[in-house]
C-alpha positions as CSV (number, residue, x, y, z in Angstrom):
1,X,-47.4,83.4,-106.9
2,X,-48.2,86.1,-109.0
3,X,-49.7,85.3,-112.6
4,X,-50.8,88.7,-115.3
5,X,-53.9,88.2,-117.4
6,X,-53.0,89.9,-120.5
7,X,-55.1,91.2,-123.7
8,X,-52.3,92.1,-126.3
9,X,-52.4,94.9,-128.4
10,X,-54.3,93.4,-132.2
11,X,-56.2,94.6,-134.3
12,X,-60.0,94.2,-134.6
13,X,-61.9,93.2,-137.1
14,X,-62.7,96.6,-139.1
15,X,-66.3,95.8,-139.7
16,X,-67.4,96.3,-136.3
17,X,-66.3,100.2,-136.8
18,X,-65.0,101.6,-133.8
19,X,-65.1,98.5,-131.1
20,X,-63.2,97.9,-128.1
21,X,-65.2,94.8,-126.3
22,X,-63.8,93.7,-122.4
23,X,-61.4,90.6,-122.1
24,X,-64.2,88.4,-120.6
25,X,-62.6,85.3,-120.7
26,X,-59.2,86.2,-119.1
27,X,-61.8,88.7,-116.6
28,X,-63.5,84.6,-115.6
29,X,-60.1,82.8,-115.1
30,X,-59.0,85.8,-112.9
31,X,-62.2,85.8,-110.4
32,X,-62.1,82.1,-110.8
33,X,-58.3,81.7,-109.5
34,X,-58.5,84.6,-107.0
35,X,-61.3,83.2,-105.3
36,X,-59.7,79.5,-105.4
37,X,-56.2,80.1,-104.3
38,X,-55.4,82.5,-101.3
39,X,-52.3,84.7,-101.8
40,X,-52.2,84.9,-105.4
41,X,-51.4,88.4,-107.1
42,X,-53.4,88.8,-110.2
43,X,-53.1,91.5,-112.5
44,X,-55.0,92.0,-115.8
45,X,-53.4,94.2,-118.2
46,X,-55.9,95.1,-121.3
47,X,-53.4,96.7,-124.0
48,X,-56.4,97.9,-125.7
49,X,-58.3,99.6,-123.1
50,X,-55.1,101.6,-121.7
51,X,-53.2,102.3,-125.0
52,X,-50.3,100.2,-125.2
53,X,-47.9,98.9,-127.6
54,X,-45.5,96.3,-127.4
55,X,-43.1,98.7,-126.1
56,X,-45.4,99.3,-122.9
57,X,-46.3,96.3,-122.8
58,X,-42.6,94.9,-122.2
59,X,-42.8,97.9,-119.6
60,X,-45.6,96.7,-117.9
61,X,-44.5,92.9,-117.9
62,X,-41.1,94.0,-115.8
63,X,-42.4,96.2,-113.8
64,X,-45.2,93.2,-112.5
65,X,-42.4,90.5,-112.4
66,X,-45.2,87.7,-112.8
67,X,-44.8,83.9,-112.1
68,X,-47.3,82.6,-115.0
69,X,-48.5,84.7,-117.6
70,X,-51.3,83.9,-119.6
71,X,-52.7,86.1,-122.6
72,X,-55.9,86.1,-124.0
73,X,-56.9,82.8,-125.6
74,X,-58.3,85.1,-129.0
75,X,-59.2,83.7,-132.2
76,X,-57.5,82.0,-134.8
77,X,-56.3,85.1,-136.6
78,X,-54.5,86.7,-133.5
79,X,-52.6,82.9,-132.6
80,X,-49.5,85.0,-133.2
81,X,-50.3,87.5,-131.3
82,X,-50.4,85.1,-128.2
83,X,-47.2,83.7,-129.1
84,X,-45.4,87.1,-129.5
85,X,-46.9,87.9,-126.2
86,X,-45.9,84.3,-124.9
87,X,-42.1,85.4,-125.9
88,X,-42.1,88.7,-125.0
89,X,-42.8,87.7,-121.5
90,X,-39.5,84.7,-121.7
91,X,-37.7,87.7,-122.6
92,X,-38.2,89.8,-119.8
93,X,-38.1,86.8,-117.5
94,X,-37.1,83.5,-119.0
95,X,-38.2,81.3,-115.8
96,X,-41.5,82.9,-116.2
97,X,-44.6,79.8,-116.8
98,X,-46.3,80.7,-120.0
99,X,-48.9,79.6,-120.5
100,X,-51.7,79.7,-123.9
101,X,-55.9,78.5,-124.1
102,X,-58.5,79.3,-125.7
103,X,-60.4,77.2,-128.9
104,X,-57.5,77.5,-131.3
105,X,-54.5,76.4,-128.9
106,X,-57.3,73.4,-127.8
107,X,-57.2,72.3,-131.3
108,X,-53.6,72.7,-132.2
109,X,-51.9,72.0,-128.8
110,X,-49.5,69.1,-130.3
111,X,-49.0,71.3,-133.4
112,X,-48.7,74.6,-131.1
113,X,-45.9,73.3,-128.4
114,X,-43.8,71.7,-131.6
115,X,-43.7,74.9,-133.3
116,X,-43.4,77.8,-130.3
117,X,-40.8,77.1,-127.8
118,X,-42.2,80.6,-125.9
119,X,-45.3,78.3,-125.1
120,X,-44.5,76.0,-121.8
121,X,-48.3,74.9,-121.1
122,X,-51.4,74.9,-123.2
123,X,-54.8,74.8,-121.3
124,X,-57.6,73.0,-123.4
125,X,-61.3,73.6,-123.3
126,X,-62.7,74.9,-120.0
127,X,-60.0,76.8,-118.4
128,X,-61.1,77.5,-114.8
129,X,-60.4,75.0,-113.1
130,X,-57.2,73.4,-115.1
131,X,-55.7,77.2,-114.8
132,X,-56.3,77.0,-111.4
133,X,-54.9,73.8,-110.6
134,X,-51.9,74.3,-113.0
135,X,-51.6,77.3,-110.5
136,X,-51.4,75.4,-107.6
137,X,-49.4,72.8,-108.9
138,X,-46.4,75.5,-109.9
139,X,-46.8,76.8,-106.1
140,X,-46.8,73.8,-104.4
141,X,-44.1,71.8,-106.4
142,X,-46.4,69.2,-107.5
143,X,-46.0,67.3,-111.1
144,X,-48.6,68.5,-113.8
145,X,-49.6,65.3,-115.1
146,X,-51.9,65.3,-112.4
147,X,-53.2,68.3,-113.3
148,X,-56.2,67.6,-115.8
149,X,-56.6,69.6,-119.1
150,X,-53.2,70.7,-119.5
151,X,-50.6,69.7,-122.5
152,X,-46.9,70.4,-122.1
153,X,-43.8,69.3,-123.1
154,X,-41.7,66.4,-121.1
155,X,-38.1,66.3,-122.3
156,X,-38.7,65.9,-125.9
157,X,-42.1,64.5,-125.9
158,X,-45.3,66.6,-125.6
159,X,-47.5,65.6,-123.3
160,X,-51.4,65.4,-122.7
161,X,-53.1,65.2,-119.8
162,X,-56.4,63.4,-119.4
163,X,-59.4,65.8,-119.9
164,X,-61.1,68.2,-117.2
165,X,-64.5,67.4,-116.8
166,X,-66.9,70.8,-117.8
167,X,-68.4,72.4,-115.1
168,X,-71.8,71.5,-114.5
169,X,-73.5,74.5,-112.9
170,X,-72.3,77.2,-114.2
171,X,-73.7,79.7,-111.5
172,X,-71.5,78.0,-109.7
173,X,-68.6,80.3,-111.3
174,X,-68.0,83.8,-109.7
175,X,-69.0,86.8,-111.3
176,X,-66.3,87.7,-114.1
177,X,-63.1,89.9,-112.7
178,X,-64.6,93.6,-113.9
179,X,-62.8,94.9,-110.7
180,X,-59.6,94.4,-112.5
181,X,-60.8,96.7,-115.2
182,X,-62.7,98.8,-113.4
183,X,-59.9,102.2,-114.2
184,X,-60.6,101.3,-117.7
185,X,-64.2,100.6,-118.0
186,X,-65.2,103.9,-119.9
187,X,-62.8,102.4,-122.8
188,X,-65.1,99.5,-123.7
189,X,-67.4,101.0,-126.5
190,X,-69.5,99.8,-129.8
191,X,-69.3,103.3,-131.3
192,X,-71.5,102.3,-134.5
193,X,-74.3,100.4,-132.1
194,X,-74.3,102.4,-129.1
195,X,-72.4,105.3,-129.5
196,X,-68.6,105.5,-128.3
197,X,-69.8,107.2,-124.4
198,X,-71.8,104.3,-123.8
199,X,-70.3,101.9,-121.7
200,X,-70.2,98.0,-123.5
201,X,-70.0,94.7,-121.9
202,X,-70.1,91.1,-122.1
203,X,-72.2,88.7,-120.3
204,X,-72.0,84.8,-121.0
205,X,-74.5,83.2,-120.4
206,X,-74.2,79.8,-121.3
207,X,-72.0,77.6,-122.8
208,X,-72.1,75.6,-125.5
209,X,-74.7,74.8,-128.2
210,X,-77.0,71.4,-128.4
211,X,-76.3,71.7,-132.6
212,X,-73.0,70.5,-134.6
213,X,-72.6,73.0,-137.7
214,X,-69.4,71.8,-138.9
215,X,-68.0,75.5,-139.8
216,X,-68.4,76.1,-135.8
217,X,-65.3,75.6,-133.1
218,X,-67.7,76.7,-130.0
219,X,-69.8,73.5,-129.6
220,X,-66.5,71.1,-129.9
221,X,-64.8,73.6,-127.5
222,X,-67.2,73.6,-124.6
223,X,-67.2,69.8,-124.4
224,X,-70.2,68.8,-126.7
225,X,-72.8,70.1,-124.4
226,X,-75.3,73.1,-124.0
227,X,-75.1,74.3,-120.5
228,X,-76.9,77.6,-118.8
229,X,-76.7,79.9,-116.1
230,X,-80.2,80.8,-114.7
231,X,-82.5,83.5,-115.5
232,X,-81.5,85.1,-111.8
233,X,-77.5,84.4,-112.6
234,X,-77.7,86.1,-115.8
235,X,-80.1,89.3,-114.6
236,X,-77.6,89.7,-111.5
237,X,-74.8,90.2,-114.0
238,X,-76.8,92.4,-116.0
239,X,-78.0,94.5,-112.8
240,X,-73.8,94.4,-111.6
241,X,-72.9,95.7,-114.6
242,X,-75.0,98.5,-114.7
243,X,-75.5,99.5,-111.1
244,X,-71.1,99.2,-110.5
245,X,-70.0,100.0,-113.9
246,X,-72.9,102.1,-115.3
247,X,-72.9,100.1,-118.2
248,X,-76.2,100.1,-120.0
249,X,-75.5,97.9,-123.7
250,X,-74.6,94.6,-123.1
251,X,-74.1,91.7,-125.5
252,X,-75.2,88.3,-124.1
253,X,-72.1,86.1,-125.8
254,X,-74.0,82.9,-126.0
255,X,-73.1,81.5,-129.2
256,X,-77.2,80.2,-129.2
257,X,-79.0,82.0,-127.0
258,X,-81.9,79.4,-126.4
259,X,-85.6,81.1,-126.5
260,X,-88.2,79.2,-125.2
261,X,-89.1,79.5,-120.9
262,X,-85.5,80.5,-119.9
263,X,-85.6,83.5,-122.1
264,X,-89.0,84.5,-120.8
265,X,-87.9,83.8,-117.6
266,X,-85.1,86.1,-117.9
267,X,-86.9,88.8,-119.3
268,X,-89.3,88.8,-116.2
269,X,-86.2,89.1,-113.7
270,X,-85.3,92.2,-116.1
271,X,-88.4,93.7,-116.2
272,X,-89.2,93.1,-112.3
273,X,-85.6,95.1,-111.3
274,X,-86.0,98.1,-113.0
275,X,-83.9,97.1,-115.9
276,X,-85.4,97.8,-119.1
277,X,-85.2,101.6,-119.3
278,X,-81.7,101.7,-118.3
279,X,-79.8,99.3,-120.6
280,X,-80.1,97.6,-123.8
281,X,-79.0,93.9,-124.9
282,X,-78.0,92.0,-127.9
283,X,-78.3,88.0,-127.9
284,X,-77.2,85.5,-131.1
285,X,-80.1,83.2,-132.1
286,X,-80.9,80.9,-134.7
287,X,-83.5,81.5,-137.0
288,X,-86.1,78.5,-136.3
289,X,-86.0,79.2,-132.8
290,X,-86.8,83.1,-133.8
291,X,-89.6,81.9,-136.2
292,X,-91.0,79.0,-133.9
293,X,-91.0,81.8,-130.9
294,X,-92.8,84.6,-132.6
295,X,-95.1,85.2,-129.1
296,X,-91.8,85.4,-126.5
297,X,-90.5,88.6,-129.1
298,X,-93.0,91.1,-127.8
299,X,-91.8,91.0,-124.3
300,X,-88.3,90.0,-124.9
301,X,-88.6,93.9,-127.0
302,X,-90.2,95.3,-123.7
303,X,-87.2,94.1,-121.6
304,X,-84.8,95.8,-123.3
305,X,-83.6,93.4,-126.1
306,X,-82.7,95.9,-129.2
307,X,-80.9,93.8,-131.8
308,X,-80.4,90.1,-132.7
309,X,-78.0,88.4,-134.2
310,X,-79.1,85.2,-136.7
311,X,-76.8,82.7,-138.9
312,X,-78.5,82.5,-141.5
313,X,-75.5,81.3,-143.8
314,X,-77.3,80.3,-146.8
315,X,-80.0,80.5,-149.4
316,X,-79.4,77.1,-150.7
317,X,-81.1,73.9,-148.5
318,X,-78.1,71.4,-150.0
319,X,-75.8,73.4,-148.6
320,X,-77.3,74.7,-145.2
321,X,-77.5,70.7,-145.5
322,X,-73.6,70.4,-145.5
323,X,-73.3,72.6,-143.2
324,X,-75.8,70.8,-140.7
325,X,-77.4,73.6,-140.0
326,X,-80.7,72.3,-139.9
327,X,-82.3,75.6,-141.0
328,X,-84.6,76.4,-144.0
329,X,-84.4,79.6,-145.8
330,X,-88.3,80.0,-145.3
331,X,-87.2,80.1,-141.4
332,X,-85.0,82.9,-142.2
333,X,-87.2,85.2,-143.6
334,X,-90.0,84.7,-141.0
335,X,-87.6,85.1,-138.5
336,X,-86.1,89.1,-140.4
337,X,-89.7,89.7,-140.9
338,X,-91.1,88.7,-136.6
339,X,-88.2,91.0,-135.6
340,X,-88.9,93.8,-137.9
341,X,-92.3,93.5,-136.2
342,X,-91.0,94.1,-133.2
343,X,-88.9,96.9,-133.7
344,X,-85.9,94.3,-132.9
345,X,-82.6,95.2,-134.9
346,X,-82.0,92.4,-137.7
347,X,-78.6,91.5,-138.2
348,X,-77.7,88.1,-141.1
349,X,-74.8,86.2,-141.5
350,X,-74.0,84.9,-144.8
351,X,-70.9,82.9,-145.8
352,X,-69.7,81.9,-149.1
353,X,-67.1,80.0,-150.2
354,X,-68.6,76.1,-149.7
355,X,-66.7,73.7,-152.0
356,X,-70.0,73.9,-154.5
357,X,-70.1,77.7,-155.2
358,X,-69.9,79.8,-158.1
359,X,-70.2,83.1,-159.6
360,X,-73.9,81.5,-160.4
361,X,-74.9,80.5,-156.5
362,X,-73.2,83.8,-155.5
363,X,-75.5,85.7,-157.4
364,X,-78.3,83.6,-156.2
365,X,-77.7,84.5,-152.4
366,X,-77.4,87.9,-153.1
367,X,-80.6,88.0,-154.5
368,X,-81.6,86.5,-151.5
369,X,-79.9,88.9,-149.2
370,X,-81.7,91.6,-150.5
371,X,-85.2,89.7,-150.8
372,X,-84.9,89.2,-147.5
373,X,-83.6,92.8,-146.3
374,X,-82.3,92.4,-143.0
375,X,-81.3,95.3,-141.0
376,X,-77.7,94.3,-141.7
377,X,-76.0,91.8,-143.4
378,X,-71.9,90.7,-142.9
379,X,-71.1,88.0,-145.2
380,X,-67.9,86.1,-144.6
381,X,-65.8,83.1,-146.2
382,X,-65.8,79.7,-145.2
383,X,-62.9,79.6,-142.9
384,X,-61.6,76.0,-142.1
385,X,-61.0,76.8,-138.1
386,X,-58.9,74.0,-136.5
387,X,-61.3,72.1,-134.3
388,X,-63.8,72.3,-136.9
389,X,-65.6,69.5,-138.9
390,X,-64.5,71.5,-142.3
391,X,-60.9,71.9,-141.5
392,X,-60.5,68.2,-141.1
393,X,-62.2,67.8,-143.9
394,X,-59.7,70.2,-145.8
395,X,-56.9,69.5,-144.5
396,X,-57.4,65.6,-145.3
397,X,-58.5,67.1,-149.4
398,X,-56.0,69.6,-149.4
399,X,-57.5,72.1,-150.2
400,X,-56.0,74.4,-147.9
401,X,-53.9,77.0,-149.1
402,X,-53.0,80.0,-147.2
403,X,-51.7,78.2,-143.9
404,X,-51.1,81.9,-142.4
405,X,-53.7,81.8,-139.4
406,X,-53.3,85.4,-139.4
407,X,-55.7,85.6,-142.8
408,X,-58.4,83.0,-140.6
409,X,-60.6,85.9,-140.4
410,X,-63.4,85.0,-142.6
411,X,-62.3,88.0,-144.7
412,X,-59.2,86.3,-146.6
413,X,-60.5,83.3,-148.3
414,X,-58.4,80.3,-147.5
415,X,-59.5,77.6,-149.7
416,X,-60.6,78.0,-153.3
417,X,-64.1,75.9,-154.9
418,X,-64.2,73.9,-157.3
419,X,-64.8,77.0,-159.5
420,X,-63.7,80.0,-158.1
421,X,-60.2,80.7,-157.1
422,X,-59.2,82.4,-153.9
423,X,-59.1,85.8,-155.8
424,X,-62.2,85.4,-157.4
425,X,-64.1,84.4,-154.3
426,X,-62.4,87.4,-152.8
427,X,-64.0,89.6,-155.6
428,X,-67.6,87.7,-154.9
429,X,-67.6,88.5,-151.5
430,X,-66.6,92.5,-152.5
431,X,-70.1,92.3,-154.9
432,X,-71.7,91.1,-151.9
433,X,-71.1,93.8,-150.3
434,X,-71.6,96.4,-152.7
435,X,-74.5,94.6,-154.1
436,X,-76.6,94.9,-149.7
437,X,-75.4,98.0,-148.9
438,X,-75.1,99.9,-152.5
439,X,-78.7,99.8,-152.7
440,X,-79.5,103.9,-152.3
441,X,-83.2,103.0,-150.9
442,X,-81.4,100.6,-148.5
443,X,-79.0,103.5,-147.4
444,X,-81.7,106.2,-147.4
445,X,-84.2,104.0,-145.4
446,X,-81.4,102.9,-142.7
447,X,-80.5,106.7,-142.5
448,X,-84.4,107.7,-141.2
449,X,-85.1,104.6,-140.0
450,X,-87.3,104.9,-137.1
451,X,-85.5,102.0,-135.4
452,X,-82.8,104.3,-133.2
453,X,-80.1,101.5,-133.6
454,X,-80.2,100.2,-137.5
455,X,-80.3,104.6,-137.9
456,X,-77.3,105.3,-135.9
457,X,-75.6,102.1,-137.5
458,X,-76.2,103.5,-141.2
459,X,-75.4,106.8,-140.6
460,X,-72.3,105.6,-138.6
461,X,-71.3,103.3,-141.6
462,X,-72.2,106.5,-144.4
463,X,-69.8,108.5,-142.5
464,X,-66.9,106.1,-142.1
465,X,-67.1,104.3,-145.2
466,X,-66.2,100.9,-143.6
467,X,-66.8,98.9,-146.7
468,X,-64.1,100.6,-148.7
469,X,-61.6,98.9,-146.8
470,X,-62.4,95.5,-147.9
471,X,-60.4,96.5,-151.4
472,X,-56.9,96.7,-149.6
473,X,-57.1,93.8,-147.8
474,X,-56.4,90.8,-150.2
């Protein structure tokens, strides 16, 4: 059996600057299946990483004569992508099992097999160990309806399978497939954090997230529950990566990284191997656990943590409300202010758009941004995700109206409010930006900063002139 991993050539989103991140979740479901089924001939092909186009791609496809292919799952913007890949591969090899995952194929798999004939199996939610038995079920000749997870089509009728139970432990799992990257390792960069010869990774470290914002897909997608890998699991990846890869910035993709003992306990394995000086990591937090953890900041600083990432989302406590957030804005600006302290990169996110806002309320969190004066800011529409608590909501109002999940991207807006129209909430979120980063004492200060990542990041930014983009893009 032999089944290709593939990363399709898309486009990033242009905020991040130059940014080519690894395929982490297509690098899991490869070191899961090749440790669970002997014989299988894996292959991971990162179009990215090695330069292709679709042409090559096509190339490359032939040339492996795969079995299964199975693309990365992606985001909602890049759905066509996967199902361009999906067909691409039918027409090199029309027998070949194709096979789509990932939180937006989860959430649309009845919608998803109606609409793309290229797409034969959909995995949802946790794909190890469906993938892997979807594997052995195409080897062995078995049925997939006893396969668990899965949705395909029967005849005429789509079918779904009964649910595969989440993995409980995760350290349970291997350590992610970097081997099958390994030739291209040097590509994987965050030119405007770390500096484009630095090698960039990804380590997850849990899954999950005990809170239910209604904008989010992850906590729906990962089964409703928080689950971690240990202190040691996590610091072994960490020391891997570095020691086999030489890669010394990693981002810890937890969508809540949860401070409290495990954080501390993690930052002792770091500091007891050596760690600290050689690499530097990023983690996503919420801002109450930032401000309720104030005394865990110094040594999380000392084992190498350089930048964190918080949701702030909103000035306004009705709407943080909505959102079930279950944050205060006083929260957020202890937590800016703790990490400023500590020499810890602050980066916000902010998103407009909520059915209440206005030209008024957007003004409003501006004013707040820049009160607040994190080290960076990205502010982003309210994008109704499938999956999410807001799309449902949305799509049962009808106040969708740009179905083109390409523009999910929390650039395009995709719903108007009850005062702005789509174009006008576009122009809002243009003054946001102008109104953070227009500021010339907000330039001039990010520019000498003594903090060595919010100074390359501003001087990165000056010379690329990222935000000028946003004007072609609606």
């Amino acid at each position: 059996m032999r089944v290709l991993f593939i990363e399709p050539p898309k486009r990033f989103w242009f905020l991040m600057g130059e940014y080519l991140p690894p395929p982490l979740g297509i690098l899991q479901l490869a070191a899961y299946l090749e440790r669970e089924v002997n014989g299988v001939e894996i292959e991971v092909v990162d179009c990215q990483a090695e330069s292709m186009d679709w042409v090559d791609l096509e190339n490359r496809i032939r040339h492996f004569d795969p079995d299964i292919v199975a693309p990365s799952g992606l985001a909602t913007c890049n759905a066509y992508v996967v199902a361009r890949t999906l067909a691409l591969a039918k027409h090199v090899k029309p027998n070949t099992v194709t096979v789509a995952g990932g939180q937006h194929f989860t959430s649309m798999a009845q919608e998803s097999l109606e609409q793309y004939p290229e797409i034969d199996v959909v995995v949802r939610g946790e794909g190890e160990q469906s993938f892997t038995n979807l594997v052995l079920a195409l080897a062995r000749g078995t049925h997939l309806l006893d396969v668990e997870g899965i949705s395909f089509r029967r005849e005429e009728e789509v079918v779904h399978t009964a649910a595969q139970p989440v993995i409980s432990d995760l350290d349970t799992l291997p350590f992610p497939g970097y081997h099958y990257v390994r030739h291209v390792m040097n590509q994987y960069h965050f030119s405007m954090m770390a500096g484009r010869n630095t090698v960039y990774s990804i380590i997850e470290g849990s899954r999950g997230c005990s809170h239910r914002c209604t904008f989010c897909t992850q906590w729906r997608h990962w089964g409703g529950t928080y689950r971690s890998k240990s202190p040691a699991r996590i610091a072994d990846e960490m020391e891997r990566l570095f020691r086999e890869y030489n890669s010394r910035f990693i981002w810890l993709a937890d969508d809540n990284f949860m401070l409290g003992e495990g954080a501390s306990r993690l930052c002792d394995e770091i500091l007891q191997r050596g760690l600290a000086d050689e690499i530097k990591w990023f983690a996503q937090a919420r801002c109450d656990d930032v401000a309720d953890n104030r005394e865990l900041l110094p040594k999380m600083r000392r084992a190498g943590l350089r930048w964190m990432l918080l949701g702030a989302e909103s000035h306004n406590g009705a709407i943080l409300q909505s959102f079930n957030k279950r944050i205060e804005p006083r929260q957020t600006r202890s937590a800016v202010r703790l990490l400023k302290e500590n020499d810890i990169f602050s980066q916000l996110t902010f998103i407009i758009g909520n059915r209440e806002d206005s030209a008024e309320s957007m003004k409003s969190l501006r004013q707040f941004a820049d009160s607040v004066d994190p080290d960076l800011a990205i502010f982003m529409v309210l994008t109704p995700f499938p999956g999410t608590d807001i799309y449902k909501t949305a799509k049962e109002n009808g106040w969708i109206e740009d179905p083109n999940w390409a523009n999910y991207d929390m650039i395009h807006p995709i719903m108007a409010t009850e005062k702005l129209s789509r174009a006008e909430l576009y122009e809002e979120l243009n003054k946001c930006y102008r109104g953070f980063y227009g500021s010339w004492r907000r330039r001039l200060t990010g520019i000498i900063s003594s903090n060595q990542l919010k100074r390359r990041t501003y001087r990165y930014m000056a010379n690329r002139a990222l935000l000028n983009q946003l004007r072609s893009l609606f």
